[in-house]
Structures are given as structure tokens and as C-alpha cells.
C-alpha positions in Angstrom: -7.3 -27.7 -22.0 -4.2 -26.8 -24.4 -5.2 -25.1 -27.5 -4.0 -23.5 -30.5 -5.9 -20.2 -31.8 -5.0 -19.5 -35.3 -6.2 -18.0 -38.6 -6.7 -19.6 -42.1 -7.9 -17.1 -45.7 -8.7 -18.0 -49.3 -5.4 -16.4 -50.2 -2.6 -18.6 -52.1 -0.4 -20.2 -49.5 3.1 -21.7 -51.3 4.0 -24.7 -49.5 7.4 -24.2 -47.8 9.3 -26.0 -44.7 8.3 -24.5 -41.8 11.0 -24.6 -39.1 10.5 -24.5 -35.0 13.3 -23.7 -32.7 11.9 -25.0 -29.4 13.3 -24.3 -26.0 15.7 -26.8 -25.6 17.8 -26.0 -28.5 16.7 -28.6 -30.7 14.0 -27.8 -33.4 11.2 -29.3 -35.9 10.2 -29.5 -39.3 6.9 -29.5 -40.8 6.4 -29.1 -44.9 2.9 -27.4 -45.7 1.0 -24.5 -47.4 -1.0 -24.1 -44.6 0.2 -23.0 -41.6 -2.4 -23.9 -38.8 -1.3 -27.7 -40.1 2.5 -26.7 -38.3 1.0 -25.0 -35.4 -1.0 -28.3 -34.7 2.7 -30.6 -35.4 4.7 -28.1 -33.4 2.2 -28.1 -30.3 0.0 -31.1 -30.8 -2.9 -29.3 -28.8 -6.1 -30.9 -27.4 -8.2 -28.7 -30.0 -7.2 -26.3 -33.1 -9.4 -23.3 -32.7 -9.5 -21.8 -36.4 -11.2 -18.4 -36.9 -12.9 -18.1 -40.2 -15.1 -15.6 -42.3 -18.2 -17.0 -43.9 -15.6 -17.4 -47.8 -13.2 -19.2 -45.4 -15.2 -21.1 -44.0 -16.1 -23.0 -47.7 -12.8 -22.7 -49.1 -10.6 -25.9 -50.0 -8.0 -24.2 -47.3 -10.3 -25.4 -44.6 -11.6 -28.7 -46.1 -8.0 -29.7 -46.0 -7.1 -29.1 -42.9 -10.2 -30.4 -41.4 -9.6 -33.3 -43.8 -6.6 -33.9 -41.3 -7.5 -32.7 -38.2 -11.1 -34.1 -38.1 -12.9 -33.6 -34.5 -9.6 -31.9 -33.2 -10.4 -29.0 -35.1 -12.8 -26.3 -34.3 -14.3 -24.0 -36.6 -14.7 -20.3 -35.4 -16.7 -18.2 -37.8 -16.1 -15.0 -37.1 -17.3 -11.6 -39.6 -14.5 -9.7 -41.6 -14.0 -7.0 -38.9 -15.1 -3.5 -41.2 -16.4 -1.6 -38.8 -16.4 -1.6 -34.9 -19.1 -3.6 -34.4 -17.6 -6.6 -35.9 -14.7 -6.3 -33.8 -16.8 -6.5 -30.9 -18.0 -9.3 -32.5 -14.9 -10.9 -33.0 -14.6 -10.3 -28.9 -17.4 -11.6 -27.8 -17.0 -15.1 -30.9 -13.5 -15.4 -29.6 -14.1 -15.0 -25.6 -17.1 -17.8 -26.1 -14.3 -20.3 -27.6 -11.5 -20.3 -25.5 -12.1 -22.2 -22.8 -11.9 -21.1 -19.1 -8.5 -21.8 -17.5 -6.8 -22.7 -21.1 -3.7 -23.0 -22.0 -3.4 -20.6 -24.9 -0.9 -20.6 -28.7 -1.9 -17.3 -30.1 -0.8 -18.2 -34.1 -1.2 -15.2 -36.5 0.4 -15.9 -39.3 -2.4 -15.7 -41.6 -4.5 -13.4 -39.7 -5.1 -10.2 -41.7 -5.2 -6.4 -41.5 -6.1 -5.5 -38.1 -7.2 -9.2 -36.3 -3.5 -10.3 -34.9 -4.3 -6.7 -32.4 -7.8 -7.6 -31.8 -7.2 -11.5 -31.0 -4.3 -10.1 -29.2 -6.5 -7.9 -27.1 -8.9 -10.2 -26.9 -6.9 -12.9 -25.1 -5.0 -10.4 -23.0 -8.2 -9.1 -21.9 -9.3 -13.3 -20.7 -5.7 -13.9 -19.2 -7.3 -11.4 -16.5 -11.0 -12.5 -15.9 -11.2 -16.1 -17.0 -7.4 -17.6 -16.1 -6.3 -18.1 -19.2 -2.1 -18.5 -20.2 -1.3 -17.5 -23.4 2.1 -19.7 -23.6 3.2 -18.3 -26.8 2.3 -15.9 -30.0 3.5 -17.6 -33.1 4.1 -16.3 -36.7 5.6 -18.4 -39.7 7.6 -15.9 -41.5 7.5 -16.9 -45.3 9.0 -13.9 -46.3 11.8 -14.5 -44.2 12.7 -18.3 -45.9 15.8 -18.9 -46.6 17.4 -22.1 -48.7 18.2 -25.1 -45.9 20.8 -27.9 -46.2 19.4 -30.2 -48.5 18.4 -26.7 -51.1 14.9 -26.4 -50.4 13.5 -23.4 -49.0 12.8 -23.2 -45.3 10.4 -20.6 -43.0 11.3 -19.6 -39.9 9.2 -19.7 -37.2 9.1 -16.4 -35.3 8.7 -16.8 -31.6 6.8 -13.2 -30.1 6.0 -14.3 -26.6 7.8 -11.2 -25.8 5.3 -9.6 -27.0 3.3 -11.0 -23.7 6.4 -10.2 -21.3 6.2 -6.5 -22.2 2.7 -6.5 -21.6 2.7 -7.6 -18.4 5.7 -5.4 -18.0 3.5 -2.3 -19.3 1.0 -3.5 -16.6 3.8 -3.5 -13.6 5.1 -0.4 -14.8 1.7 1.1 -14.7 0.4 0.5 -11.3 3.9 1.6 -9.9 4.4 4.8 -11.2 0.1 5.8 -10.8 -0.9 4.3 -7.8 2.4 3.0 -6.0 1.6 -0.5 -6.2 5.1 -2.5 -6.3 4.4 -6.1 -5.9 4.3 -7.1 -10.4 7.1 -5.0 -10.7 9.5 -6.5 -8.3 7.9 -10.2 -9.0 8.8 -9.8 -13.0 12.5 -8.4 -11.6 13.1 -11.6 -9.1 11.4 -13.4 -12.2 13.9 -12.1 -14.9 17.3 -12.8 -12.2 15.9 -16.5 -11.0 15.7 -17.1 -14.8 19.3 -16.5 -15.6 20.2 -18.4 -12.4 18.4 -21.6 -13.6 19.6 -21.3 -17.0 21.9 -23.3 -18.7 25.1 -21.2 -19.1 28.4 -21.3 -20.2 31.5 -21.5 -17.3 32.5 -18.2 -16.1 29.4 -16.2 -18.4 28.2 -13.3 -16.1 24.5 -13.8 -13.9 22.8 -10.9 -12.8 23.4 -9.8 -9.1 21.3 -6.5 -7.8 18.2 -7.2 -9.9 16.8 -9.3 -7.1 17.8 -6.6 -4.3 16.1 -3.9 -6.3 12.9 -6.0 -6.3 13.2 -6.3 -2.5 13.6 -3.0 -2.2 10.6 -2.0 -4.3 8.7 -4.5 -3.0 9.5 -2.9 0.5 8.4 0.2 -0.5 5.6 -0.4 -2.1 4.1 -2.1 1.1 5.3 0.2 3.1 3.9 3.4 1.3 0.7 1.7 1.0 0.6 0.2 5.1 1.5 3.7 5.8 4.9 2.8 7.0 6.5 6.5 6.1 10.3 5.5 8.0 10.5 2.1 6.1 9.5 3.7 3.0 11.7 6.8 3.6 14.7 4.2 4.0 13.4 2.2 1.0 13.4 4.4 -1.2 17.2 5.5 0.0 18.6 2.1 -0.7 16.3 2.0 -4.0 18.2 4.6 -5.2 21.6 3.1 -4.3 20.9 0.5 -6.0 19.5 2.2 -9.3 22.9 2.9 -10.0 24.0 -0.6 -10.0 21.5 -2.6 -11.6 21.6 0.2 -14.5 23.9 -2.3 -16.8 22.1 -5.2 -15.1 18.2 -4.2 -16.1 20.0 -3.1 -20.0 20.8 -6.8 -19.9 18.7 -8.6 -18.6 15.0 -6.6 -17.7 15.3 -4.4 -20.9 11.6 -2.6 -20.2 12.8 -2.3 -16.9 16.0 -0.2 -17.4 13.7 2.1 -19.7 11.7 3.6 -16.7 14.9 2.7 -14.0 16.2 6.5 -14.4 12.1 7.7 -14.3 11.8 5.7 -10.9 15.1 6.9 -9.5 14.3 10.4 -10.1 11.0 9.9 -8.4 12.0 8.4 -5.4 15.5 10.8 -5.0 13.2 13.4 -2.5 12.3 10.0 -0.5 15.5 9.0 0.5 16.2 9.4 3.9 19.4 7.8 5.5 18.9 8.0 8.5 15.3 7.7 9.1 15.6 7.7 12.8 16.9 11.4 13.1 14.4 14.0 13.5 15.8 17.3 11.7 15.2 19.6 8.9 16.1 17.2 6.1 14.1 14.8 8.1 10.9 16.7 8.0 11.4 17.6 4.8 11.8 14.2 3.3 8.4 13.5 5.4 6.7 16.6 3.3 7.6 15.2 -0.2 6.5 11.6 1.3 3.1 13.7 1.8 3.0 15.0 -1.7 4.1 11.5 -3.2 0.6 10.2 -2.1 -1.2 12.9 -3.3 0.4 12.7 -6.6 -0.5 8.8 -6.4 -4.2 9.5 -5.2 -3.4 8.2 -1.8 -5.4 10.6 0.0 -5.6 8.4 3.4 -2.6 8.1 3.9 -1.8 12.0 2.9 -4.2 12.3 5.6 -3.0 10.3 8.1 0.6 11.3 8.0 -0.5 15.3 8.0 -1.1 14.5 11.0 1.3 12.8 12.4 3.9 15.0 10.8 2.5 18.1 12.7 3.6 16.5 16.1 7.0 15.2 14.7 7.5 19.2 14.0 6.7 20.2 17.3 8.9 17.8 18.8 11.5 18.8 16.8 10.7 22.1 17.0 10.2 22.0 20.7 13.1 20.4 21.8 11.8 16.9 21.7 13.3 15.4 18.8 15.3 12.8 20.4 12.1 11.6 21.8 10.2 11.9 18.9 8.8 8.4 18.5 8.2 7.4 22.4 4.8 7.1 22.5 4.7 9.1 26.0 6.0 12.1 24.5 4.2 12.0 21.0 0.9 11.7 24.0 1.9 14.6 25.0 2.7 16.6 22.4 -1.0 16.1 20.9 -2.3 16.9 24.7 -0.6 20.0 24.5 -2.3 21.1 21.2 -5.0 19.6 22.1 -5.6 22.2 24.9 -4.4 25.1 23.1 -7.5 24.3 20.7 -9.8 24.2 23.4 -8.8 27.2 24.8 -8.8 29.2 21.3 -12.1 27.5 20.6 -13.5 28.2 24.0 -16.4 26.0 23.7 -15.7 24.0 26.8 -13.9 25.5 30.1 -10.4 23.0 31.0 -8.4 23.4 33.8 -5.3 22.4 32.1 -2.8 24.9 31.2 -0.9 24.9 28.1 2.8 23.8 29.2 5.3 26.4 28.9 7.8 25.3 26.1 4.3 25.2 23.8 3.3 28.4 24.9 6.5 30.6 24.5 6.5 29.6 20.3 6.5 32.0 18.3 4.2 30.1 16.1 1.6 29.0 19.0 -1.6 30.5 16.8 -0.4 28.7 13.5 0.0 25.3 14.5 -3.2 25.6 17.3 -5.1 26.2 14.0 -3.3 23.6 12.0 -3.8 21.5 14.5 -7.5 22.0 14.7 -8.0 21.6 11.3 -6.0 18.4 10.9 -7.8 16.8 13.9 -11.3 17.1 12.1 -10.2 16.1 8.7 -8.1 13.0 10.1 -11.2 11.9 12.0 -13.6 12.4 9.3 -11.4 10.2 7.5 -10.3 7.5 10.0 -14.4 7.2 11.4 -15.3 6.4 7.6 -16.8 9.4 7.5 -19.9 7.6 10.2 -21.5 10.8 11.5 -24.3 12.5 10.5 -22.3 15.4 8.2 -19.4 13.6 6.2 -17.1 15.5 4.2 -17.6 15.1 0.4 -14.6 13.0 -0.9 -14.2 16.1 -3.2 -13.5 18.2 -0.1 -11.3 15.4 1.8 -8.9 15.6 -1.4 -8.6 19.2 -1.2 -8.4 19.7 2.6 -5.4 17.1 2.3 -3.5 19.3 -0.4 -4.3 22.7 1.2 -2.8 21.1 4.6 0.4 20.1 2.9 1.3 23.9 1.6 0.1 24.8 4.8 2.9 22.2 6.4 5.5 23.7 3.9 4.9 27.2 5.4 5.4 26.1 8.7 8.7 24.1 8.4 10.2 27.2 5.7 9.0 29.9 8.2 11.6 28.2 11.0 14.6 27.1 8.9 
């Protein structure tokens, strides 16, 4: 259903020529006092949903333009909105009227005080839990009019649906920079270049030409910090910040809330970016640490977890002369046997006749990362097992484990270099 949510008072209302620029570059006229009358012209929606106090509701405003509407029009009565409670009962009046999966014209013209931010809220709030699209926020600016061709004065008709796009940009924005999560972000970036693209435009006007790449590449990221992909996000993040450079003048243009957090994202992923992901090295590792500490800062304590872990055998391969083996499975095998018996035989609890190979047992750091290694091994399985044995680790105590293991991680990489 297509429907028009607006507002009507019992204040005086002059009657004036509203004018509508619509999308395709024509516009309309419609003369009235009352403004929910132009909304209903402009759009011609299945219903006109009018919110009304109980003085509203019986004032001559609303006979009329129920007198014109008749059963297209539907009354909403909703209380003055004093005090908190009413506002929750403008919420709950307002959710019970728009209909699931509606097609939504937010009109506030002659909504006062504080009910354009609560109807605002209010539909924002059912765009995520019962499908609705707000297609456009509305407002007929009378105090704007100026005179028109023919001498009479004429309203514009203010068009705020931007007023949507940053929301949903707030949103994108959001879930990037706290938890990591990419996907809005670089669908509202490949949404803001296609939309130039398809555009009508004049020969030889400039299109936009890295937005779309930077969406890949945050998109890219995203997935691959949240699959636990650390080499794809390492090289992500490298051609992220590339590219930050370019699409600077692009996202100013063009993705306007975008290009305010562009130097905020850069700067965040500048200790990520790895060129050459595949060479194992100090600047490697280290790039590998601040990946660490990126999901701890975003909460991501599994993956923290997870890639302790495997970052302790990509230092001993390094460190052990291993490091242009580092990701053959065989030798990452046995790198972890070889730690693994060092912790048996510093444990003792049960005899092995294995012997620690040489090259792990002439470092000069054999009791650090033995221990390390221990410690990692039970925290990664607690985690990995879902914590299914009969004495879990609190989640409390996962989270801290995982940042103690980090500085722990630093010490070991500084103490060589």
C-alpha cells in the first residue's frame, strides 16, 4: 500500500500555490490552505493517514479535507505529546497505522514542536522490523514563497529525503567503524557511483570513477576480517588506503557523508596495510599484531583468538628459519609438533619419546614461547570447542586472556628485532 503520513492543526493556514519539482524535471501546482490536500495531488496515495489531537480532530481544517478526500482519508488521533508518555503513545498510534510493507510519504509541514523527530523516529524505527520504505520526507515551505509568473505567491515544496540517505548512511558508518561490518557501507558507495552512471548528464560532465573500487575493497575487507581471512584483509586494507587518496575529491562530490569519515577510515586501516602479504618478516608480523588488536578494539574476540594462535607459529617460522615455508601446511604441522612437545616435556604430565628438534631447542627464547604456546593452546580450544567441556572459561576471562596474549605477542616480536 502507498500512503501519505502527514499532520493537520487548528492554526490559520493562508492559502498559497504550492509548487512540486518531481524527479523528472517537470513540476506541479496545487493552490490550498491546507497542505495534506497537496501532498494527496502531488502523490495521489492509496490512503492519507492524518495525525490529529482530539481539537484537531473537530476543527473545520479536517472537515474540509475529509469533505474531499472521503474514505481515502484516515483519521489518526494521536495526544499532544507533553510528556514522555505521550510520545510513546504517538509510537505505538503511529506503528498500528502504517501498514506492514508500505510505501511511506513522511509530510511535516504542519507537524508541531517536537512530532516531525518523533514520526521521524518512528518510521525509521518500522523501515527495520515491519519493511516499510519511506520514499520521501516532505515540507511546504510557506515562509519560503516567493511571487511566480503570473504575480501570485508560490511555496516551494522542500524535498528532505536526504534526510533518510544520511540515516542510513549514519547506520553504515556505524557498524563499520564498531564492529567491522562493511557490506551497507560499500552497498550505499556502489549505490551513490551506479547513480551518476544512470543519470541523465550533460556531454563531457565528469562520472565518478574509484567510488565503486573503494566499495570493493571495503567490502573485501570486511568479509575478510570477519571470515578470519588476516592476508586478504592485510592486502585489503593496503589497496583501501591507496585508494582513499583518490576518491577523496570523488566522495566530496558525490558520497558527501562518506568523505567526512574517509580520512577517519584511512587512518584506521594505515597499520593494516600490508603489500606484500605473502612475505614473512618483521613488518609482516607486525602488521599481523595490529590486525590482532584491530579485533579486539572491534570486540572480535574469536577471531583475536584464533589468529594468536596462528601468529605464534608464523613467528617461529620466521624466527626459525622457516619463513619461506611459512604457509605449507607440512611445515606449519610441524612447527606446532615441535611446541607441542616442548609443552609436554615442561608440563611433564605424560612421558614422550619425541625429542624437541634442534633448531627449536637452541632459541634463546625456548621457555617464552613453550609457555605462550601452552597458554594459547587452551584458550584457542576453549574457544573453538564452544566452550563444551565441563569447566568453560567465563566470556569475561576469554576477553582478557585474548588481550593479555597480544602484549604478550608484542614482547616476543620487540625482544628479537
Amino acid at each position: 500500500m502507498f500512503v501519505v503520513l502527514s499532520t493537520i492543526g487548528i492554526g490559520k493556514y493562508e492559502e498559497i500555490e504550492y509548487c512540486w519539482l518531481h524527479g523528472g524535471g517537470g513540476y506541479q501546482i496545487y493552490r490550498t490552505a491546507l497542505f495534506p490536500l497537496a501532498a494527496d495531488a502531488f502523490f495521489r496515495p492509496d490512503k492519507l493517514l492524518l495525525m490529529v489531537t482530539p481539537e484537531a480532530h473537530v476543527h473545520e481544517h479536517y472537515r474540509e479535507i475529509e469533505r474531499l478526500l472521503g474514505n481515502r482519508l484516515q483519521p489518526v488521533p494521536i495526544p499532544l505529546g507533553r510528556t514522555e508518555d505521550e510520545l510513546w503513545e504517538i509510537f505505538d498510534i503511529v506503528s498500528g497505522a502504517v501498514p506492514d510493507g508500505a510505501r511511506v510519504v513522511l509530510d511535516v509541514t504542519h507537524a508541531l514542536r517536537s512530532l516531525p523527530f518523533v514520526i521521524f523516529g518512528v518510521i525509521n524505527y518500522l523501515r527495520q522490523t515491519r519493511d516499510i520504505h519511506l520514499e520521501r520526507i516532505i515540507y511546504g515551505a510557506y515562509d519560503a514563497r516567493e511571487a511566480g509568473p503570473d504575480g501570485g505567491w508560490r511555496a516551494p515544496v522542500f524535498d528532505l529525503t536526504m534526510l533518510v540517505d544520511l540515516h542510513e548512511w549514519l547506520q553504515a558508518v556505524e557498524a563499520f567503524i564498531v564492529r567491522s561490518e562493511g557490506e551497507k557501507l560499500a552497498d550505499l558507495l556502489m549505490e551513490a557511483h551506479r547513480r551518476q552512471w544512470i543519470s541523465e548528464r550533460r556531454e563531457g560532465e565528469e562520472l565518478p570513477r574509484q567510488l565503486q573500487k573503494m566499495a570493493g575493497c571495503i567490502k573485501v575487507f570486511s568479509r575478510s576480517v570477519r571470515l578470519l581471512r588476516p592476508l586478504e584483509a592485510l592486502s585489503a586494507a593496503a589497496k583501501a588506503q591507496i585508494l582513499g587518496r583518490e576518491v577523496e575529491r570523488e566522495a566530496a562530490r558525490w558520497a558527501k557523508p562518506f568523505g567526512h569519515i574517509l580520512a577517519r577510515l584511512t587512518d584506521e586501516l594505515t597499520p593494516l596495510s600490508a603489500a606484500d602479504t605473502q612475505m614473512l618478516d618483521e613488518g609482516g608480523l607486525r602488521c599481523q599484531l595490529f590486525l590482532i588488536k584491530y579485533f579486539l578494539e572491534k570486540d572480535l574476540i574469536v577471531q583475536a583468538v584464533l589468529m594468536e594462535r596462528e601468529w605464534l607459529v608464523n613467528w617461529l617460522a620466521w624466527r626459525a628459519g622457516f619463513g619461506d615455508q611459512w604457509l605449507n601446511l607440512k611445515v606449519r604441522k610441524k612447527l606446532e609438533s615441535a611446541m607441542g612437545v616442548a609443552v609436554q616435556k615442561l608440563k611433564r604430565e605424560k612421558p614422550t619419546e619425541e625429542s624437541l628438534p634442534s633448531w627449536y631447542s637452541h632459541l634463546t627464547e625456548v621457555d617464552e614461547i613453550t609457555e605462550l604456546w601452552d597458554h594459547l593452546t587452551a584458550l584457542r580450544n576453549d574457544v573453538a570447542h564452544c566452550a563444551m567441556n565441563d569447566s568453560p572459561a567465563s566470556p569475561e576471562s576469554i576477553s582478557n586472556r585474548a588481550k593479555e596474549m597480544v602484549q604478550k605477542l608484542e614482547q616476543m616480536l620487540s625482544t628479537v628485532s
